[in-house]
Each structure stands twice: as structure tokens, then as C-alpha cells.
N, C-alpha and C positions, 0 to 999 in steps of 0.2 A: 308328447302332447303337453304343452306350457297347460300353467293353471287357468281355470278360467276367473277366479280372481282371487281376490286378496283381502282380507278384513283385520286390518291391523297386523298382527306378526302371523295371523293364520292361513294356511294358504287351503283353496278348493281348487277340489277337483273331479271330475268326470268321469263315470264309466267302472270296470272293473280293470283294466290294462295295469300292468304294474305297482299291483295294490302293495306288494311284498318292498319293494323299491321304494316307493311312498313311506311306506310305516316305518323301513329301519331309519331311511334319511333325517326322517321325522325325531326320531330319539339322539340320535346322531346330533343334530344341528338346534332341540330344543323346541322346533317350531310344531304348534300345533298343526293338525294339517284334516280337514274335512272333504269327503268322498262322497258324493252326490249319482243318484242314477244307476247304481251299480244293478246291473241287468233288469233295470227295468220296464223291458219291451218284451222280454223272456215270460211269457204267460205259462208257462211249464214249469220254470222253477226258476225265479224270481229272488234277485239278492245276494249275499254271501253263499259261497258252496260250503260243504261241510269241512274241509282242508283250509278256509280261508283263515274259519273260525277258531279251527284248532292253533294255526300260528300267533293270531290273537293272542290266545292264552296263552301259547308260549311267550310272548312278548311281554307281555304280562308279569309272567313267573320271574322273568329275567331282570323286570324293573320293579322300582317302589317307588309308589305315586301315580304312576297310569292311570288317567280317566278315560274309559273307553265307553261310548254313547254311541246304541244300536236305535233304528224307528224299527218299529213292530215289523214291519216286513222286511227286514234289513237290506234296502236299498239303501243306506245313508248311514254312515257312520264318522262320531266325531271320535278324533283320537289327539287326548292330549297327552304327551311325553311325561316321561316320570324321570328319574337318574336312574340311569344304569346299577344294579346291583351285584350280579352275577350270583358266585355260589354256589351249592350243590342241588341241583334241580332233576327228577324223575318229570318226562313228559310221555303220556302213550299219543303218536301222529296218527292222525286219521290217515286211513288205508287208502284214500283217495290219490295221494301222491306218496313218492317217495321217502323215507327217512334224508335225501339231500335236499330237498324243497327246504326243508326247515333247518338244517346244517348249517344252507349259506347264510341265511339270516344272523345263527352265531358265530360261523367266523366273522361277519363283519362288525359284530357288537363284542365280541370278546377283550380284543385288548383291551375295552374302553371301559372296562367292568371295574366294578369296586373288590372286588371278589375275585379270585382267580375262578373261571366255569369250569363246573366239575360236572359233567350233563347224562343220564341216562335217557335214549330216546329209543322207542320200542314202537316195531310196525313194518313196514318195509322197505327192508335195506340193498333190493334190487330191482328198479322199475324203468319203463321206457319212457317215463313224459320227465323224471329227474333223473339229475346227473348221481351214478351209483354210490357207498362207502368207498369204494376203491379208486374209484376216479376223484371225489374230493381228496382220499387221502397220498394220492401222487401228483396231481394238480395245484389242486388249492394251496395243500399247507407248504408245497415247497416254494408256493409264491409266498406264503406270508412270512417264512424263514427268511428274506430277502428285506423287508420289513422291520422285525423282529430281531435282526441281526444274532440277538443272542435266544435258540428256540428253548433251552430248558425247563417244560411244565407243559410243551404241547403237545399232545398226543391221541389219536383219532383210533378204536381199537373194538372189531366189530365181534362181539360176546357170540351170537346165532346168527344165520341167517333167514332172510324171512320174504322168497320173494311174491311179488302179485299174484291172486289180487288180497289174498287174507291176511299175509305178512306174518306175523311172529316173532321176526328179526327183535335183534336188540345191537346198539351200540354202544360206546363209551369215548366223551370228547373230552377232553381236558385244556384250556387255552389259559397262557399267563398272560397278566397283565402289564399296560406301559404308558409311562406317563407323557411319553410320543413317540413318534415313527419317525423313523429318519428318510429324508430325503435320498435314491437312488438315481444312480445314471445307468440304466438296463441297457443297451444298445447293441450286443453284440449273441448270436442265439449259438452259437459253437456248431458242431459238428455231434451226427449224433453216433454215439458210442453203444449204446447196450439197449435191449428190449426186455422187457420183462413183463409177465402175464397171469393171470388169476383165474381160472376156470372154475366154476363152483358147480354144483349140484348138489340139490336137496327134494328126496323122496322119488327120487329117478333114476334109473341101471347107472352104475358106475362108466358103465361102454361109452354113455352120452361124453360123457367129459372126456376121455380119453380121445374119442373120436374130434372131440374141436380144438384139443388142444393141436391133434396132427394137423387138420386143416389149416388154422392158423399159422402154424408152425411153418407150413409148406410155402404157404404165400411171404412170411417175415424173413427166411432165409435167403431168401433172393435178393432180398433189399442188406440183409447185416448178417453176418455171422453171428455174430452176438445174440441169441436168443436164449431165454428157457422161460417156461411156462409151467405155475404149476396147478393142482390141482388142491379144490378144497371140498372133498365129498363129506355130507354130512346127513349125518343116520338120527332118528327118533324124536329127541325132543329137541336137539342144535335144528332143525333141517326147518324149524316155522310150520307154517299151517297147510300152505301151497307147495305143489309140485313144481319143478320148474330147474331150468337151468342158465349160463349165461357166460360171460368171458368179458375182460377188461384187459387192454391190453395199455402197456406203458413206455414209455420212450424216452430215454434218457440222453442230455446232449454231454457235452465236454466243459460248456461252462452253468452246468447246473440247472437246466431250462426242462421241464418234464410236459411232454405233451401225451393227452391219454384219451382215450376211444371205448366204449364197449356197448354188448348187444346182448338181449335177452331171449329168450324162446316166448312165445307165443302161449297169452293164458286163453282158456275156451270163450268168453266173452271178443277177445282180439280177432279172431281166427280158426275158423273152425278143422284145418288142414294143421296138425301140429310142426313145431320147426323142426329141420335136418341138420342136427350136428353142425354138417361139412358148410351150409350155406351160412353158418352164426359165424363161424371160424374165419370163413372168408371173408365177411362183412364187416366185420369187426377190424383183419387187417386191411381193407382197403379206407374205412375212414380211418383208421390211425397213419395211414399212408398220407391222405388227403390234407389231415391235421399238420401233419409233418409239410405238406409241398406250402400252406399256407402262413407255416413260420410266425416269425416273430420270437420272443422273450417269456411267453405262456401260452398257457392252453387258449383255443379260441372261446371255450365256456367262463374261462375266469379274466375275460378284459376287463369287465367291468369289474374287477375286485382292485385291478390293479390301478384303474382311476379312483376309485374311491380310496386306495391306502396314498395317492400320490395327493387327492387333493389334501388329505388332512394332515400329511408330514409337514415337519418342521417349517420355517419361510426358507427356503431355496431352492433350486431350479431341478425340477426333478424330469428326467427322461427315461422312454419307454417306449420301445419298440415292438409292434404287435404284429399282425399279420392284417387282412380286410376286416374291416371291423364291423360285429354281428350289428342284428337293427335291435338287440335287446342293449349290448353295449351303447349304441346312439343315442337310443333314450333313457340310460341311463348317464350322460353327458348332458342331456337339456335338464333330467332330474337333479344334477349339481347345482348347476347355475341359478335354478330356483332354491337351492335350500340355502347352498353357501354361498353365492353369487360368484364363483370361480368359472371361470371358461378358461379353454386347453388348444391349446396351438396343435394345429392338427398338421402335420406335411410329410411326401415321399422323403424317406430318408438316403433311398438313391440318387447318385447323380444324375441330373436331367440335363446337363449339355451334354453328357456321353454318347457319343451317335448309336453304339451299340448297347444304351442301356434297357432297351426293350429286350433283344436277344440276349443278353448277361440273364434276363431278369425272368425269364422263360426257361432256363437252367438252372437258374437256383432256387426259384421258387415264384407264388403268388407276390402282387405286389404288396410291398408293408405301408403301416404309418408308423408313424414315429409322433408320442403324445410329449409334450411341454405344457408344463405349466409351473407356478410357485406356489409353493402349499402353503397352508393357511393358518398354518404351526398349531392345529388344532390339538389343544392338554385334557389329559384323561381329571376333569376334576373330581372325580369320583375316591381314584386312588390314592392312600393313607402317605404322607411324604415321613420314613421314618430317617 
């Protein structure tokens, strides 16, 4: 959704939709940016949720200088950017969303930090509306090692688990700093070689995990040999507040492409029928199956990370080949254009005179795009030139 206008470098906008998008872009690019109307047709609960407010602060914690202007009923909030500071920061996340809601936000602000982030986030580190610890940490960071070229200081390392709805979890993030990203040509997804799996349960018979790992197990074998999955059962005070259990499964190619899926059991609020094992197990490898037939050079949760590291590399021709691209990915492509005024050449990177390239393309997968653009050689002014 373009802004609905513009007040000198500040840019407004409508609604609550990609408030998260807005605010990092916002610190990212400098520009102030104001958020008008946010739920305010909602006569039940009107304004920022509790989870909006908590990322705030973490935003907050991360920079110095941040002016953030709420109205009393926070439908409207001004947010002026501050520099990036990074650092070592303890944040507790509101139980509302996942401990990855508030993740992606630092991986996208990391490199740019003054500070190498040293991050303890505590709450819950396995939920169904965000993407889990375990999927950012085979997803995400092995996109931004791509980036990063050299990964030394980065490392995502989950202390407890804590899943819905009470959480307890804790994590531990660590991202170094770079004074820019280098331009990539991603174009090729390899062949995928090896599967790998995380079954956890906390405050639940051990049978639970045991039992999804087979399920799992049974459906992945069909597709690779290459499997193993293991378990992370955890007893008293590691196990968080909630009962519960879950799986993440992960998929690795040949030229370093990790595509990842996972599913959680049902808390009493969700479902009042608890979940079976056998049906997590399955569920989990059929979208990692799905993930896999829709291809591309990353996960389909993390495209838009990978347009935002392409727009801010260096000035040259950087390529990247995804799979169908999500509607949070889209809008975050209109949300460039507004902040850094970048737009990306979007096109099939199959051949289309090929008569057979519909049936080629029905055997090896969904149809891809392939993103161009030339980055905007965006420099970390933050960090000390020693």
C-alpha cells in the first residue's frame, strides 16, 4: 500500500498492515515515517496491540536518538529514526507473538549497527503466527552468510524453550557488524542433498517426540535418504511455562540453499481437540515438501530479506532467484521504492521460447522469479573505521 502522502522527508501512512516493515525501513533509510488510523474502526480494542508496542521498545533499545510520539489512544504514532546502535540488549517479547517476530527485525538491523548485537530475548520461542528459533536459525542466517561472506560473530543459540501461549523460552543472538554487503549473483538452487530435524517437547511424555519424529521420518524417506532428526526433550525449569510440543524440519541443497517448514501442537485457547503426534509429523514434511517443489535460492519466508540485503549492497547488478513470490514479499518491494526509491526487475528466469518449457517446469518445480536490481551501496555510518 503506497503512502498516502508525504511531508517533506516524512512519509504517512495508513492502517496497521506492515507496521514492522515501516519502522525497520524507517531506521534503515533515515526517514521519519507516521502511521495514521491504526485499528481505528476496531471499537473492542483500538490502536497498537500489545506485541506492536513491545517491538517499539525493542527498536528503541537498539537505537539512540529515537523519537517515538504515541496519541492517547494509539491509533497514530510518529516515529523518528535515531542511528543504529546495537550492543548488548536483554529484551522480555510479549507473549502475543513469537520470540521470531522480533528476530527478523534484528537480523535486518544488525549488520548496520555500531555495535556488534549481543541480544537476550525471552518469551516464546515456538509459535504458529511466527516463524520458529529454528527456522530463522537454518533459513535466515544461512541467507545472510551469503551477504556477510565472511560469518564470524554470528550466531543464534536458544538457552530454554518456551512454547505458547506463556512462553519462558529464552534466546541468545549475536550478529557482526559491516560497513557494506556485497552484491550477489544467487541463480542457481542445487540439488537437495540432506534433511535434517528438531523435535522438541517441553512438559510432555517423551512418546510425543519420539512418535513425530517417526512420522516425519516415514514421509522424508521417500523423497531422500538422507535424513536424521533429532530430539530436544526438556524437563523443569529449560521446558518454559507451557506445555506443548513441535518439529522443524530443514533441507539442505548442494550449493548451500536451506529451505525449512515447522508445526506446532495445538495450545487450549487454539483447539480444544489436542494434536496427534503422527499428524504434526506429516504436516510439517509435506510443507517442507511444498517449500522444496516452490524453489528458488531461499526460503519462501525469507524473500524479502533477501531484497532488502540486495537493495542496500554495494552499486552493482545483484541477482536472485526465488520461487512465487509471497504478498508480504510484494509489499515489501512497494515498501523499497518508498523508502530508497529502488525498484527490481522482476522476470521468469526460464526459457520462454522453449515449447516444452511449461512441462520442464511442472518437473522441476513452481514457477521462479529471478530479482535484479543495482544496490544503492548503502554504508554502515555507524561503524568505527579502525
Amino acid at each position: 500500500m503506497p503512502p498516502v502522502a508525504q511531508e517533506g522527508n516524512c512519509l504517512i501512512y495508513r492502517g496497521s498492515n506492515f507496521l514492522k516493515q515501516r519502522l525497520v525501513l524507517s531506521l534503515l533509510s533515515g526517514k521519519p515515517v507516521k502511521i495514521t488510523h491504526i485499528r481505528s474502526e476496531n471499537e473492542g480494542a483500538p490502536g497498537l496491540h500489545e506485541h506492536e508496542i513491545s517491538l517499539i521498545r525493542l527498536l528503541d533499545k537498539v537505537t539512540n536518538g529515537t523519537k517515538i510520539e504515541l496519541n492517547p489512544a494509539g491509533t497514530s504514532i510518529m516515529f523518528t529514526p535515531g542511528l543504529l546502535h546495537g550492543g548488548q540488549l536483554h529484551h522480555d517479547c510479549c507473549t502475543q507473538r513469537g520470540i521470531g517476530y522480533y528476530l527478523d527485525a534484528l537480523i535486518a538491523l544488525g549488520p548496520f549497527c555500531k555495535t556488534p548485537l549481543h541480544c537476550n530475548l525471552s518469551g516464546v520461542t515456538n509459535s504458529k503466527d511466527s516463524p520458529s528459533v529454528d527456522h530463522i536459525k537454518g533459513a535466515a542466517l544461512s541467507l545472510l552468510k551469503r551477504f556477510l561472506l565472511v560469518d564470524e560473530g554470528l550466531e543464534l543459540k536458544v538457552v530454554r524453550r518456551g512454547v505458547a501461549p506463556l512462553g519462558g523460552g529464552e534466546i541468545v543472538f549475536r550478529c557482526p557488524v559491516r560497513k557494506s554487503l556485497r552484491a550477489i549473483q544467487c541463480q542457481e538452487q542445487g540439488m537437495i542433498k540432506r534433511i535434517r530435524g528438531t523435535v522438541y517437547a517441553s512438559k510432555v511424555s517423551p512418546a510425543m517426540a519420539n512418535r513425530t519424529v517417526e512420522s516425519a521420518k516415514g514421509c522424508m524417506l521417500k523423497f531422500l535418504p538422507d535424513v536424521y532428526i533429532y530430539t530436544d526433550q526438556n524437563r523443569g525449569l529449560m521446558s518454559g511455562k507451557s506445555p506443548g510440543f513441535g518439529i522443524c524440519l530443514l533441507a539442505e541443497t548442494t550449493d548451500g540453499v536451506c529451505f525449512a517448514a515447522d508445526c506446532t501442537s495445538n495450545t487450549r485457547k487454539e483447539s480444544e481437540s489436542p494434536s496427534i503426534p503422527e499428524e504434526l509429523g506429516q504436516e510439517a514434511a509435506m510443507r517442507l515438501l511444498d517449500e522444496i517443489y516452490r524453489g528458488g535460492c531461499c526460503d519462501s519466508s525469507y524473500q524479502w530479506l533477501a531484497a532488502l540485503y540486495m537493495a542496500l549492497s554495494q552499486k552493482n547488478v545483484s541477482k536472485f532467484v526465488t520461487g512465487a513470490l509471497s504478498t508480504y514479499t510484494v509489499h515489501f518491494l512497494q515498501h523499497l521504492r518508498d523508502f530508497f526509491s529502488i525498484t527490481f526487475k522482476l522476470e521468469n528466469p526460464e526459457d520462454e521460447d522453449d515449447a516444452d518449457a511449461d512441462e520442464e517446469r511442472n518437473v522441476r518445480g513452481a514457477q521462479k522469479v529471478r530479482l535484479t536490481c543495482i544496490g544503492i551501496g548503502y554504508t554502515n555510518i555507524n561503524k568505527r573505521v579502525i
